[in-house]
C-alpha positions as CSV (number, residue, x, y, z in Angstrom):
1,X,-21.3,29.1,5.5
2,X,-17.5,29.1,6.6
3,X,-15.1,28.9,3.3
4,X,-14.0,25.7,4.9
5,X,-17.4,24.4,4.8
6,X,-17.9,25.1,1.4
7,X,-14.9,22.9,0.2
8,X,-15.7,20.2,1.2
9,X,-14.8,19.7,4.9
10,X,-15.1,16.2,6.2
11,X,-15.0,14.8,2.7
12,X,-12.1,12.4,1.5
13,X,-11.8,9.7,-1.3
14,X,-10.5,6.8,1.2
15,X,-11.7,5.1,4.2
16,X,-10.3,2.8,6.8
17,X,-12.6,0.4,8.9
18,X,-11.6,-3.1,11.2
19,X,-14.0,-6.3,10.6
20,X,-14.0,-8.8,13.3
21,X,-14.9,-12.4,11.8
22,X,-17.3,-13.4,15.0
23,X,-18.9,-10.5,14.5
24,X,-19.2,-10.2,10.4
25,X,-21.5,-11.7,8.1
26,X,-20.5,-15.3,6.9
27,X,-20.4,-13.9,3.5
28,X,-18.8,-10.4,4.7
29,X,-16.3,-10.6,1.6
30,X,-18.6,-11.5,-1.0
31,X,-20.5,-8.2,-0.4
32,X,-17.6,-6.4,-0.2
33,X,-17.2,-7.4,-4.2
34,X,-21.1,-6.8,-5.0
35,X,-20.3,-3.4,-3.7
36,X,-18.2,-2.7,-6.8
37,X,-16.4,-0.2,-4.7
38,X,-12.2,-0.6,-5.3
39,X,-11.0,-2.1,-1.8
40,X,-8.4,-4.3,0.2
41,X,-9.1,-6.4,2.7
42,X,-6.1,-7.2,4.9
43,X,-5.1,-11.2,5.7
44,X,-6.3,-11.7,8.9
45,X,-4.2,-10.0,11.8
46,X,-4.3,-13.2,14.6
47,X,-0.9,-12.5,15.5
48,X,-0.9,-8.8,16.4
49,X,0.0,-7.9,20.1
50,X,-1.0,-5.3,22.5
51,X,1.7,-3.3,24.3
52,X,0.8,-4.7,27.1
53,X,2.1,-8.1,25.9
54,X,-1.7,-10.0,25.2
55,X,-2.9,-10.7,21.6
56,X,-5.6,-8.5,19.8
57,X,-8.2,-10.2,19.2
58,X,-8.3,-11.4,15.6
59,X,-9.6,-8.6,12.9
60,X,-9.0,-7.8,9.2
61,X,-8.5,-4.0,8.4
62,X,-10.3,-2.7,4.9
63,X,-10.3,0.5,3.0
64,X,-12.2,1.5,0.6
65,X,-11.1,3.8,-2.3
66,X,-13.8,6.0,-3.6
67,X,-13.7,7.4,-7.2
68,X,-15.2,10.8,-5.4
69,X,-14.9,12.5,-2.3
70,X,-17.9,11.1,0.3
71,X,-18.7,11.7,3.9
72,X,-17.6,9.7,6.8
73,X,-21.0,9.0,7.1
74,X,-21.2,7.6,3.5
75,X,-18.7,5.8,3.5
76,X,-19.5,4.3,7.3
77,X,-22.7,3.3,5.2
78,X,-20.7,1.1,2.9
79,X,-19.1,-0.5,6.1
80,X,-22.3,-1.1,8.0
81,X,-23.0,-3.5,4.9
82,X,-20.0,-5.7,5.5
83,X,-19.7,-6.0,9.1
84,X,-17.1,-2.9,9.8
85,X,-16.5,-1.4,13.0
86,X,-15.8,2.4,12.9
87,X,-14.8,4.5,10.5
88,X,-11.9,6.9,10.0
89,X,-10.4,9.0,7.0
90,X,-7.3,7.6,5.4
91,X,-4.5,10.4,5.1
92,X,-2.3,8.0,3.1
93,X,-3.7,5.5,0.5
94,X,0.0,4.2,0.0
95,X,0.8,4.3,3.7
96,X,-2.6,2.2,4.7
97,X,-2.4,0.3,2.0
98,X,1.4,-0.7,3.5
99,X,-0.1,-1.1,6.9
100,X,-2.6,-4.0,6.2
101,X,0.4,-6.1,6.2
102,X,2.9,-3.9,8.2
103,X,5.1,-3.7,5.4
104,X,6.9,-0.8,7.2
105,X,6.4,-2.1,10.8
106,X,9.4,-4.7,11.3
107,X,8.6,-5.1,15.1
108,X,4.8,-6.2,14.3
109,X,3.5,-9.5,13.2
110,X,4.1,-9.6,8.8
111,X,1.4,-10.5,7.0
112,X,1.7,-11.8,3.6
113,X,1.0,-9.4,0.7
114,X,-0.4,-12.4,-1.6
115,X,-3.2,-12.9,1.0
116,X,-4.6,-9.2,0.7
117,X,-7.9,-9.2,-0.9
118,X,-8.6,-6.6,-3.2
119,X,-12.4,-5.7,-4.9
120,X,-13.4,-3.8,-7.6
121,X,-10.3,-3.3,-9.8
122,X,-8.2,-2.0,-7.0
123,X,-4.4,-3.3,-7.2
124,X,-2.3,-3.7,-4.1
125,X,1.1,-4.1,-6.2
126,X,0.9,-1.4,-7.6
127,X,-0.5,1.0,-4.6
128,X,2.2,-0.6,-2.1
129,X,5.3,0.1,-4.4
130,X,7.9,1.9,-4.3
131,X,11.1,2.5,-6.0
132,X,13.6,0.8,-2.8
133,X,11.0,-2.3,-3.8
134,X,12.3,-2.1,-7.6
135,X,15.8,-2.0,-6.2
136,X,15.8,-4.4,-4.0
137,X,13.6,-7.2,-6.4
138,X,16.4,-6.3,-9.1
139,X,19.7,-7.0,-6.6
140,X,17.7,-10.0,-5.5
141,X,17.0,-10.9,-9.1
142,X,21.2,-10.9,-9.8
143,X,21.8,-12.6,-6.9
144,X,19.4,-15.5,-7.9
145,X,21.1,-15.6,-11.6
146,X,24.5,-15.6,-9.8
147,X,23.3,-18.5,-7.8
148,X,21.7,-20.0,-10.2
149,X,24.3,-19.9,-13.3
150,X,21.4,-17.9,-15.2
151,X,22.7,-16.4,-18.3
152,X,19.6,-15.7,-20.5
153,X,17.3,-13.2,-19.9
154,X,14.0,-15.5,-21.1
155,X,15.0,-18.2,-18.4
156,X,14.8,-15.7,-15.5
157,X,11.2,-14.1,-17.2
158,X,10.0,-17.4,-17.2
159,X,10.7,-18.3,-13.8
160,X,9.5,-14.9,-12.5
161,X,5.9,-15.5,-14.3
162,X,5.3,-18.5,-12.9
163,X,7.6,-18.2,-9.4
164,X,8.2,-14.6,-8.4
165,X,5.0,-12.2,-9.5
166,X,6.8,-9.1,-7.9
167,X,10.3,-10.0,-10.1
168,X,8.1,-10.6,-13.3
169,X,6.4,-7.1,-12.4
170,X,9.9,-5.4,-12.1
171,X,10.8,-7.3,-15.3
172,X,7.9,-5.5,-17.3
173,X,7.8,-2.4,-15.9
174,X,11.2,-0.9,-16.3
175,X,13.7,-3.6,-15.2
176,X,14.8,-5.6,-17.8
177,X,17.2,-3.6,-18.9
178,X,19.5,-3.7,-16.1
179,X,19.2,-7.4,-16.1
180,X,19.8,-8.1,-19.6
181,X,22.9,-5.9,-19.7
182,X,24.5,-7.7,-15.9
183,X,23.4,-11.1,-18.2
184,X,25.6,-9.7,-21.3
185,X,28.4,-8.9,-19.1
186,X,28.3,-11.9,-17.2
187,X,28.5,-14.4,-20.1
188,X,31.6,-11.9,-21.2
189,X,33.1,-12.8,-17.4
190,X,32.5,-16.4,-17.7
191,X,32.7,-17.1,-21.5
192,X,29.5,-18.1,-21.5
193,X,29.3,-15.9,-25.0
């Protein structure tokens, strides 16, 4: 047996598939969350177009993220159960994870983020970031509170819980600070102290 062999060649953690919805099982997402396996299901791609100019027919992508390496044939297993055409070895959890709404892919159809389904404790949000998201939810955040006469921090938490999950995210995680010290400096500017 070839060194290569004995390491584990043709093993991975993830694993990409494409489910059609004529094709699938009615209850084709159900069993994907009896599988207990962590995975995203895309929103469904109806507006994707061939380079030749014609839609692709309608299909959701899905990955599955395995706690241990498996075979393609494994993993294709898992897929048989929930309608999945194909089977192919993800390279990039963050970069697939991006594609299933062409997050990085300006010139093809976007698909909304909040319609990703996601099984078995996997969480898009925090596969899919990155710091130029962090950035850009903050200068959006202190263009809202400049728009919006905010001035205290608690308003703009509140409305990010309940309006703007990616800003309250931000907020928690290592944000705040920047926007409580542009709120402090603000009230200074408009005597709002």
């Amino acid at each position: 047996m070839s060194e290569t062999k004995s390491r584990g060649s043709g093993r991975t953690r993830n694993y990409a598939t494409v489910v059609y919805p004529e094709s699938a099982l009615p209850d084709w997402l159900s069993i994907a969350g009896e599988l207990k396996i962590p995975c995203f299901v895309s929103p469904l791609h109806d507006r994707d177009i061939n380079p030749t100019g014609e839609g692709k027919k309608p299909h959701h992508h899905v990955m599955i993220m395995f706690e241990g390496v498996k075979t393609r044939e494994q993993a294709q297993e898992v897929f048989d159960q929930i309608g999945g055409v194909g089977c192919e070895a993800v390279q990039s959890l963050r970069g697939y994870a991006r594609y299933l709404c062409h997050l990085d892919n300006p010139d093809k159809a976007q698909y909304s983020t909040d319609d990703v389904h996601c099984f078995g404790g996997a969480d898009y949000a925090d596969i899919i970031g990155l710091a130029i998201d962090k950035y850009k939810a903050i200068g959006e955040m202190l263009d809202f509170c400049d728009d919006n006469d905010v001035l205290n921090y608690c308003d703009l938490l509140m409305y990010a819980r309940r309006e703007r999950f990616d800003w309250f995210r931000v907020l928690c995680d290592s944000g705040t600070y920047v926007i409580k010290e542009y709120m402090k400096s603000r009230k200074r500017y408009t005597g709002g102290e």
